[in-house]
Every structure is written in C-alpha cells, then in structure tokens.
N, C-alpha and C positions, 0 to 999 in steps of 0.2 A: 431514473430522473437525471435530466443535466443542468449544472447548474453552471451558466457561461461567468469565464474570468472577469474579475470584478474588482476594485478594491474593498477587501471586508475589513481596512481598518484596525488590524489586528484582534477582529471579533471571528465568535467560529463560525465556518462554513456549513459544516454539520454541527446542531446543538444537541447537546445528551434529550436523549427521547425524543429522540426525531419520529417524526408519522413513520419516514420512510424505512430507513433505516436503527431503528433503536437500540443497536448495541455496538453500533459506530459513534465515534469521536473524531471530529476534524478543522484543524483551525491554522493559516498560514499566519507567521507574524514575522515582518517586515521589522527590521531595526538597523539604528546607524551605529556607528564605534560609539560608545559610551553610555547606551539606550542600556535601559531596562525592562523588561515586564517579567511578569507574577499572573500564578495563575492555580488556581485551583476545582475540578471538577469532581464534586459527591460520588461515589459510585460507578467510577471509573477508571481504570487504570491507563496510563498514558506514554507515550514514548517521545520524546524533543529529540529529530533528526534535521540537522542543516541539509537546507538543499546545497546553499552555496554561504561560503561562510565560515567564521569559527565563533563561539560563544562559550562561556562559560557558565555553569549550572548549579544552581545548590538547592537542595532537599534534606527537610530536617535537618541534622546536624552533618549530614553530608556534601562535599562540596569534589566538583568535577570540574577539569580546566582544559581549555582547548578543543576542544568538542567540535569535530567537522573539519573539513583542509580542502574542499573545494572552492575555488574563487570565481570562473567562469559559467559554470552550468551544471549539470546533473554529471553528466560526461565525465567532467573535469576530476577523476580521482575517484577514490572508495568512500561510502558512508560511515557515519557515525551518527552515536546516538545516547541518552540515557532514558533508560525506564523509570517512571515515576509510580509509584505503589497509586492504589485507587485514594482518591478523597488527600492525598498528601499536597500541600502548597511547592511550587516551584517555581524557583527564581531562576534569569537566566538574563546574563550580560553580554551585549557583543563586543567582541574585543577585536573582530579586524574591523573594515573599514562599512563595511556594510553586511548584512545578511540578510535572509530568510530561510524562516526556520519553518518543516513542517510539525505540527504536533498529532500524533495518532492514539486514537486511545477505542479501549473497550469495555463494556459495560462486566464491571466485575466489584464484590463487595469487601474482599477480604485485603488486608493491607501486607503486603511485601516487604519487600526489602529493597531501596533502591541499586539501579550499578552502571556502569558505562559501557557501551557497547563502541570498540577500537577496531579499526579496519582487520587486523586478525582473529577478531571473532566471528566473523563474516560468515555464512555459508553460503557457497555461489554453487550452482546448477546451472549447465549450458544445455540446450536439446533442441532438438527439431533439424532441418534442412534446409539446404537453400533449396533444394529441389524440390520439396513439398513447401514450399513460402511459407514453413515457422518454424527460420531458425530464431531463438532468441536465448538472453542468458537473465537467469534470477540470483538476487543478491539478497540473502534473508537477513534482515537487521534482528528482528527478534524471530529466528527462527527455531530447526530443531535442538541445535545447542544450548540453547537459554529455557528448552522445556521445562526445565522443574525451577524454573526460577520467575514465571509466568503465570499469570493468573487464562485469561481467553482471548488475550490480544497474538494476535499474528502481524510481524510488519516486514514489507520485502518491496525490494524495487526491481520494476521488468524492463529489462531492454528487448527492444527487433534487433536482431545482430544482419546487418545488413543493410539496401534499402528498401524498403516497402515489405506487406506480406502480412500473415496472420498470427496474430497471439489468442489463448485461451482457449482454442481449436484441437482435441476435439470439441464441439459445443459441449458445456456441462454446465451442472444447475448447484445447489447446498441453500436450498432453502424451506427442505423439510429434516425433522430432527426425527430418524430413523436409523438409529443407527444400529450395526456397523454397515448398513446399504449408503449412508448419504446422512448429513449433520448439516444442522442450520447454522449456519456462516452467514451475516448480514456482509456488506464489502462497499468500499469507497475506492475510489480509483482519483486520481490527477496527475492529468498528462501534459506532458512538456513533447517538444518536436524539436528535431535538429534539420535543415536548418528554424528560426522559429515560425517561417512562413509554411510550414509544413502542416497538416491537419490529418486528421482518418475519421475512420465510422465505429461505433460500437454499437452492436446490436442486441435485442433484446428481446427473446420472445419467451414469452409469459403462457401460452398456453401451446402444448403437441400437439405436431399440424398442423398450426393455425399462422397466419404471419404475422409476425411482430412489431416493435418497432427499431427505427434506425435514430439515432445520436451523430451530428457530425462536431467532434468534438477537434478544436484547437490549442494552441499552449496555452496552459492555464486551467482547462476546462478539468469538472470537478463532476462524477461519473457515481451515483449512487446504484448500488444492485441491489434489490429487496428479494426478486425472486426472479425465475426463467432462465435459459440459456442465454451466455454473454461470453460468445467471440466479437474479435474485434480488430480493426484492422489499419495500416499507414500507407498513406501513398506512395506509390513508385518514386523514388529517387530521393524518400524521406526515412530518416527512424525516428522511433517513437520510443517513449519511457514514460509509463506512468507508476506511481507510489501507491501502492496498495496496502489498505488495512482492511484485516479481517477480524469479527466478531462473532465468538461461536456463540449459544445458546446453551450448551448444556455439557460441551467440553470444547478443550480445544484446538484438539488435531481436527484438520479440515479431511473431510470424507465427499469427494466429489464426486456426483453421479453423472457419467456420461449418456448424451443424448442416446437411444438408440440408434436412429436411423443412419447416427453418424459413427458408432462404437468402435465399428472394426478398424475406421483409421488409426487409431492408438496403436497400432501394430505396424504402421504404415510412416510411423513418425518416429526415429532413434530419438532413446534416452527417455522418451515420457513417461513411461514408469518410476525412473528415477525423481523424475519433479515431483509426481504425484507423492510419494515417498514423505519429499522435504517438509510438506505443508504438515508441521505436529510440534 
C-alpha cells in the first residue's frame, strides 16, 4: 500500500493495528525550537530518530540530550536515535531550529529498558555494484548490536550509493512465519530523493508468477509491505533513501526468503550475504 506525502499533522501514518500492516508503528513529527510532543503507544515498542534535526528525549526518569546532528537532509551526517520500551510515555523537545523526527516502533508486549542510539553505535553494511545496478549502503539504527536489548523492532536507513539502480534485489518475501526457511516481518518504508525532484517505483508482487503491482513513490512517500516480493528501484541520475522499519511476528531476526526464479543472482551481487547477516 502507498500512502502519498501528506501533512499528518504530527499524527501517525501507520496506526497500531493497522489492517495492513499490524505490527508496524509509524508517525513523522514536525517541530520548531522550543516545541514539544508526548506520546505514548500500548503495546509497542518504539524508536525517536531525527531525520534532520536535533531534540531532546525523556522516558520515565530518563532523560537523553541532543539526539540527531543532521540539519539539511537525510544525507546530511549519521543517525541518531532512542528506543522507547513498549507502552512507556515519551517526551521529546526540539532544541535546534527546526525538526522532524521519524518515530518507528513494533508491536511488542514486554517493557525494556530505554537507551540512545549515537552515530557510533551505528552498524553500516555497504554491498552490491555499480555493475549490477545495486550498489547501495545500510545504516542499522537498531540493529544487530542492540539485539539483546530489543524487543521485535528492527530500524535502518538504506541508501542507492550512486545514481539510479535497484535496492531489495534479489526479490524476497518475510511474510510467512516458517522459520528457520523465512519469518514474518511486516515492514514500512519512507523515502526521501536527492535531488527532491527525484522519484522511483516499488514493486509488489503478491502472488508467483503472476504480475504484481507497481508504486511510483516520491519524497515523502510512505511504502507499507504486508506481503509478496518488494524490489524497488531510483531513477537514473537520482538516489534514493528510504527509513525502514521492521516487525517480526514471532521473533526478531529477519529470515528472508528469496524469490526463486531470481535466487541464483545473490551470487551474482558482492557482500549480499553479508546484509542478509545484519537483519537480527
């Protein structure tokens, strides 16, 4: 499902128990220097990542400062971020001149521990080629180093390292929970373009063998996966960055099962294994 950029007002985009995706959480909030918002969601755990921006964060009697250092665009520098345990209130002030903040969260019951995620916590994965059109690089905000401190939320930002070309590629699916063959992982996407007049396609195909459908998504656009293969791709002489969250279902390393028809390229494409790896 796509959902075209909008103002939502600082309400969420995806709301807990969504038809589509239900154990995704997603909600942008816009604030100026000395704004506030509070938020609280049942039964979910959540992560406050500045797109651009810096804010300040407090959870229960913990309190986090400076949170984020990018001022221009996604681009613009490494992420930051803090995890907010499920069902816990959070507060969160901007203290540069402006922001927006993404918030990610995943349907999980048990209450954590809050913490802040600092550009060297980071785990970043580079792969693909220019020759096979998917070079691109991943930036885990909550990835495998935050595992035992994670309920089933997964969060990472994907750049195209280059211009134009494919991400997600080989096609793969995580919408049956089989595991260790493949885990249901719901997933949200929102993509930004450089320059912003840039756009791509994401695609979708729900049933093998059969054709799917096509997403022509632009900056802003907010990209729900329930189920099927979802490669996706930037136009020539543009890069793409979309924010990905994932939500397992019944744990939460992500176990992706690649298309067949398309399998053997994973051998065809340096370092994919290694990505494949990170998702845990």
């Amino acid at each position: 499902m796509h959902i075209p950029p909008h103002d939502n007002r600082n309400r969420p985009i995806v709301e807990p128990d969504s038809s589509t995706v239900p154990l995704c959480y997603f909600n942008i909030v816009n604030l100026k220097q000395g704004e506030e918002f509070a938020y609280s969601v049942p039964g979910y755990e959540t992560c406050i990542v500045p797109a651009t921006g810096t804010v300040s964060v407090k959870v229960s009697d913990r309190s986090f400062s400076d949170i984020g250092n990018r001022s221009i665009d996604v681009w613009d520098g490494e992420p930051e971020g803090v995890y907010i345990p499920s069902g816990s209130e959070a507060h969160m002030v901007c203290i540069s001149e402006q922001c927006e903040v993404f918030v990610a969260g995943a349907r999980f019951d048990s209450e954590l521990e809050p913490f802040a995620i600092r550009s060297e916590d980071l785990d970043t994965v580079q792969y693909g080629s220019d020759d096979t059109k998917t070079h691109r690089k991943i930036k885990h905000i909550l990835g495998q180093k935050q595992h035992g401190k994670v309920g089933r939320l997964l969060v990472s930002e994907l750049y195209t390292v280059g211009k134009g070309g494919w991400s997600g590629f080989p096609s793969h699916k995580h919408d049956t929970d089989r595991p260790p063959e493949e885990t249901r992982h719901d997933e949200t996407y929102n993509f930004r373009f450089k320059p912003k007049r840039g756009s791509g396609l994401q695609m979708l195909q729900r049933h093998e063998n059969e054709p799917g459908d096509a997403y022509h998504v632009v900056d802003g656009s907010t990209v729900c996966i329930d189920r099927g293969y979802h490669p996706c791709a930037v136009l020539p002489g543009y890069e793409m960055y979309y924010f990905t969250i994932l939500g397992g279902l019944s744990q939460r390393s992500l176990k992706q099962y690649f298309q067949p028809a398309h399998a053997d390229q994973i051998h065809s494409i340096p370092g994919i294994l290694d990505m494949v790896a990170k998702f845990k």
